[in-house]
Residue, then its C-alpha position, 0 to 999 in steps of 0.5 A: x782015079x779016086x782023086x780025079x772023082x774027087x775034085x770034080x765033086x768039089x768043083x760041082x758043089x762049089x758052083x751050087x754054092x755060088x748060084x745059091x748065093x747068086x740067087x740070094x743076092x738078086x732075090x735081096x736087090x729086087x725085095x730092096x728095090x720094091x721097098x724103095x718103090x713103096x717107100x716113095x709111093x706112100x711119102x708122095x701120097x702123105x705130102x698130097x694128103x698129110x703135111x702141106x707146102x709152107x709159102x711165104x705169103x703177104x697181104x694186099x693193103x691200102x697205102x700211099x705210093x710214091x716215085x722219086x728221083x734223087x739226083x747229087x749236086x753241089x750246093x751254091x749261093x743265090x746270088x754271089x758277084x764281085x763288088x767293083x769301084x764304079x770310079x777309080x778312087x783310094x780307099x778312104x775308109x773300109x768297114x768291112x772284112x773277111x765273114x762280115x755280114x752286111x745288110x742291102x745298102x749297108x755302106x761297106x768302103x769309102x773312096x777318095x776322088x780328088x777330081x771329081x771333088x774338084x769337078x763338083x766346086x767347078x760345077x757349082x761355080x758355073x752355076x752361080x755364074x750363069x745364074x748372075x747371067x740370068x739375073x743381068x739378062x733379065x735386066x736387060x729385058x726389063x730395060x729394053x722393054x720399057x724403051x720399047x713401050x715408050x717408042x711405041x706409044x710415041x708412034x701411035x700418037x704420031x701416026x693417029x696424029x697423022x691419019x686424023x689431021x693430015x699435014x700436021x705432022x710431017x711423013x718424016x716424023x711418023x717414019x723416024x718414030x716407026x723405025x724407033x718403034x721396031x729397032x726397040x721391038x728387036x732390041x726386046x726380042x734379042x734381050x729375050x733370047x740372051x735371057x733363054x740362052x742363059x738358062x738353058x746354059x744354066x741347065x747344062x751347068x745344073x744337069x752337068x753338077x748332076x752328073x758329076x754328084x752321081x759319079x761321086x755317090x759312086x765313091x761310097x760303095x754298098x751292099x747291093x743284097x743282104x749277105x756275107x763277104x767270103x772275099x776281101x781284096x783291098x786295104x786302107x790307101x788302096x788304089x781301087x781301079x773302075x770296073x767298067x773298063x776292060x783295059x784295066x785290070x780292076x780288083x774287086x773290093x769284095x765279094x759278097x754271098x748271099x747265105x740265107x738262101x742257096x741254090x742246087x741245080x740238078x740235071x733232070x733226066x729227059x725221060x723225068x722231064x715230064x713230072x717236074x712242075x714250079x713249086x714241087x716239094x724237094x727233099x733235100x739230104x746233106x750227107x756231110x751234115x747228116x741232115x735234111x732241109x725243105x726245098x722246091x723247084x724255083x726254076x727249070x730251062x723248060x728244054x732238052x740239052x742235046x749233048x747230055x739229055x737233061x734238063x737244067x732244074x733249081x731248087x731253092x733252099x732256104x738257109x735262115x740258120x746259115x747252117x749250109x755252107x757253098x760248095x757242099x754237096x747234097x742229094x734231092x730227092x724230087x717226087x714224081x708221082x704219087x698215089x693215095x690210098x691205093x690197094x699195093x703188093x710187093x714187087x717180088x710177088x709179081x711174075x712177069x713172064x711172055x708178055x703177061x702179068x700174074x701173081x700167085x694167091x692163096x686162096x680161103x681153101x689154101x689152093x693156089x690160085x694164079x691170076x693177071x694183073x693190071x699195075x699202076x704206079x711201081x716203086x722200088x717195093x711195092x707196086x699198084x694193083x689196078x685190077x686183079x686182085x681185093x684188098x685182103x687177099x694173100x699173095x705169094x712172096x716166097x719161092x714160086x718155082x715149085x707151085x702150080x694152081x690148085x695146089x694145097x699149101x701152108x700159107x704164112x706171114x712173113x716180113x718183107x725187106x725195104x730197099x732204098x730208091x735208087x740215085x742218079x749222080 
């Protein structure tokens, strides 16, 4: 019984043990939980009134904007064509080769034409030939018209003879002097028409001489512009064929490329189509050359190509170096719309969001402040403020999730990165 009385003392005393810890712990997890409570309230009521939040911020300026559009393209001569042989020919003499810079008319190759050499002498000869036929028929004239003058003045004699003094002179002599009289008249009025046939045979010879000299000039081949040959196809002796026929398969002399001025043809997007204007300025980059070069917009097809929605443009490029080879590739950089001293922020303190454009700004009291803007022209970093903001106010670039208007903030200065246009290939 003693020890029953015991163990239910020992039991007892344990449990009061226990509760007593029990009751600590709690009393320890409430003060713990209301310290933390206190805690908070006094780090809130020290950022709304002690340290502010710091904001990246930048300020609205004045500056020069500027959209472009560049576009890839492969570099080629103005002009560049074959140089064929108008008549066919051997090769007498070449002058020029592979990388040889020629003038406009400059004389590169010379053919030999045994035909038409011999076609010339012929012609010269038919020409002294109708000429000497000339000359007889002229002589022929002379002498039928000197007949015709005495037969003539005999008829009158005879007839006024005859008409004054009737039976003086027979009916029959008066009529043999007329017919003489008009026989000799035809006889003038034939030699006059050999003399005509004569000449015009005369032109026909000259006109032919004509004809077959300006075939013959063809036998001396020249440079029809200034430029370089890149291409060399025949040698000393050479059979050169006429380019004019398409039976024949006729080789080229030459080709011949004009160097000191190249041509970029770039396909313009329809949505830019309305920006593009002759004469507009074109920045011109050769990556492989590490350079750029002065360009402008000669040309454009003034249409809309169904299959890809672009416009064929040129730009002309002028090579007086001849530093540009053909076949390079190059980027043009075209402006499409520029403004001039314009008030601008960085794009990445613009918020749109619900059919709205706003920004963020700090005010002189360092409150935040949220306002609607109008933009004009945007590039890649900046964009045009229309109305909405003043040249000096400071806006917010930072992270603008956290912040709301009327806010208390530290504003500070912070530099912005550039980004490059973007490109269409």
């Amino acid at each position: 019984m003693i020890e029953g009385d015991d163990m239910r003392k020992r039991s007892k005393a344990g449990l009061a043990r226990i509760s007593t810890y029990a009751g600590v712990a709690i009393t320890m997890g409430l003060a713990a939980l209301l310290c933390s409570c206190t805690g908070n309230d006094g780090a809130r009521a020290q950022s709304n009134g002690g340290a502010r939040v710091s904001v990246g911020v930048t300020k609205v300026t004045r500056m020069d904007l500027k959209r472009t559009l560049t576009l890839s393209s492969e570099l080629v001569p103005f002009q560049e064509i074959d140089v064929y042989a108008k008549e066919s020919g051997y090769v007498k003499d070449l002058y020029v080769d592979y990388g040889s810079r020629v003038k406009k008319d400059q004389l590169m190759a010379v053919l030999e034409i045994p035909e038409l050499e011999a076609q010339l002498k012929q012609d010269e000869g038919d020409i002294k030939n109708w000429a000497n036929q000339i000359g007889r028929a002229k002589n022929e004239v002379k002498r039928y018209q000197a007949v015709y003058t005495a037969l003539h003045l005999e008829y009158q004699r005879l007839n006024g003879v005859f008409q004054s003094q009737p039976g003086l002179v027979a009916q029959q002599e008066v009529d043999d002097a007329q017919g003489k009289d008009l026989s000799a008249a035809s006889q003038v009025d034939a030699a006059e028409a050999n003399l005509d046939a004569a000449q015009g045979q005369l032109a026909a010879a000259q006109a032919k001489l004509a004809h077959d000299q300006a075939l013959y000039s063809y036998s001396r081949i020249t440079a029809p512009f200034a430029g370089v040959v890149t291409q060399r196809y025949a040698n000393f002796g050479a059979l050169m064929q006429a380019g004019t026929g398409s039976s024949t398969q006729a080789m080229p002399l030459v080709t011949l490329s004009e160097d000191d001025l190249f041509r970029l043809t770039i396909p313009v997007p329809e949505s830019y189509v309305r920006f593009i204007k002759i004469g507009d300025a074109v920045d011109v980059r050769v990556p492989s050359l590490d350079r750029h070069f002065p360009g402008k917009v000669a040309r454009f097809s003034v249409d809309v190509r169904e299959d890809t929605r672009t416009m064929h443009t040129e730009v002309d490029v002028p090579n007086p170096q001849r530093v540009l080879l053909p076949g390079v590739y190059a980027e043009a950089t075209v402006a499409l719309e520029q403004r001039t001293g314009v008030l601008a922020i960085p794009v990445q303190a613009v918020d749109r969001s619900e059919g709205q454009t706003t920004v963020l700004v700090v005010g002189p009291d360092n409150t935040i402040q949220k306002r609607s803007l109008v933009l004009g022209l945007e590039t890649s970093n900046n964009v045009e403020v229309v109305s909405g903001l003043a040249e000096g106010d400071q806006v917010v670039v930072s992270d603008r999730s956290g912040l709301e208007a009327g806010e208390k903030v530290s504003p500070k200065p912070v530099p912005l990165m550039e980004y490059q246009e973007s490109s269409t290939s």
